[in-house]
C-alpha positions as CSV (number, residue, x, y, z in Angstrom):
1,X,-17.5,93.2,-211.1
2,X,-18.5,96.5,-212.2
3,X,-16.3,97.8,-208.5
4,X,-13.4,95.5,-209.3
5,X,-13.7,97.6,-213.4
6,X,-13.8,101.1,-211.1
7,X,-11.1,100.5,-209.1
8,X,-9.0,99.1,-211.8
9,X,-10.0,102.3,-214.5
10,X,-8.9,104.4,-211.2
11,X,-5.2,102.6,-211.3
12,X,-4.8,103.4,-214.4
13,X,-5.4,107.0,-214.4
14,X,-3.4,107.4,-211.0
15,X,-0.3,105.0,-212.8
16,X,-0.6,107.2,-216.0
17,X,-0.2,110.5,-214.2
18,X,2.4,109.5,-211.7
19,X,4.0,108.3,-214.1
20,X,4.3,111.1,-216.7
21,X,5.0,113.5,-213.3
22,X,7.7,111.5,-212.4
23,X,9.6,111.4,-215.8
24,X,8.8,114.9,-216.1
25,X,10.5,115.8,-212.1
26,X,13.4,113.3,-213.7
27,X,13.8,115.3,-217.3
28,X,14.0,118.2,-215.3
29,X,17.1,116.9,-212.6
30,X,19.0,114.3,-214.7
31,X,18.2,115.6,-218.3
32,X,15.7,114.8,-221.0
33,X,17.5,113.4,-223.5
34,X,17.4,110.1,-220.9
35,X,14.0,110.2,-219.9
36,X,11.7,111.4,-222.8
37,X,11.5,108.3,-224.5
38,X,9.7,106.4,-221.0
39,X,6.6,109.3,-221.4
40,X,5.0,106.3,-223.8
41,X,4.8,104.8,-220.5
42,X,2.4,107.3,-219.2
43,X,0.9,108.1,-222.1
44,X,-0.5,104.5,-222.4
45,X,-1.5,104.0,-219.1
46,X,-4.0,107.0,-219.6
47,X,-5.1,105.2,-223.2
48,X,-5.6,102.3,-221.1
49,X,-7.8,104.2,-218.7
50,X,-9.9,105.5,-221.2
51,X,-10.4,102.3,-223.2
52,X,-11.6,101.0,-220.0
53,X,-14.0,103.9,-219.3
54,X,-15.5,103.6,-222.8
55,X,-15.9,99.5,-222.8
56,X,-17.9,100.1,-219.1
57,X,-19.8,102.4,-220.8
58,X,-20.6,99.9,-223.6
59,X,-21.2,97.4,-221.2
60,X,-24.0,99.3,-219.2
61,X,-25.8,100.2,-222.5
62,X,-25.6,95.9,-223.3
63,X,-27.1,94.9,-220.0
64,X,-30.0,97.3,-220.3
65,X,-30.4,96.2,-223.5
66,X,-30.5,92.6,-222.4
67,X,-32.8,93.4,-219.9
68,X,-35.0,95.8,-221.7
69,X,-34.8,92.2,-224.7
70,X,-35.9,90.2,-222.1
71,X,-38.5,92.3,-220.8
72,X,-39.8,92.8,-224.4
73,X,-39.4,96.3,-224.7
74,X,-37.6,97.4,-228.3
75,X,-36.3,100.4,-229.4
């Protein structure tokens, strides 16, 4: 699981910054008025990566806690 959760945090940072590259390469040939509006794309693609980061994070700290619970070791 926690390669499938790598590669999928990966996706989203590559999605968010192709994406934001490719509205800005299309703001700058067709116009911005047209294409500013699809940065939210981007722009949650990358808040979608980092939610991701910090929930992996959360859940590393959870299973060493379950197994530091089970081992009977407190903190």
């Amino acid at each position: 699981m926690k390669g499938y959760n790598k590669i999928m945090q990966l996706f989203w940072l590559a999605t968010g910054i192709v994406t934001i590259i490719a509205v800005t390469y299309l703001g700058f040939t067709e116009g911005f008025e047209r294409w500013a509006s699809y940065y939210i794309f981007g722009v949650f693609a990358i808040l979608l990566f980092f939610i991701r980061r910090f929930m992996m994070k959360r859940m590393v700290k959870h299973e060493e806690y379950l197994k530091n619970k089970d081992k009977g070791v407190t903190k």
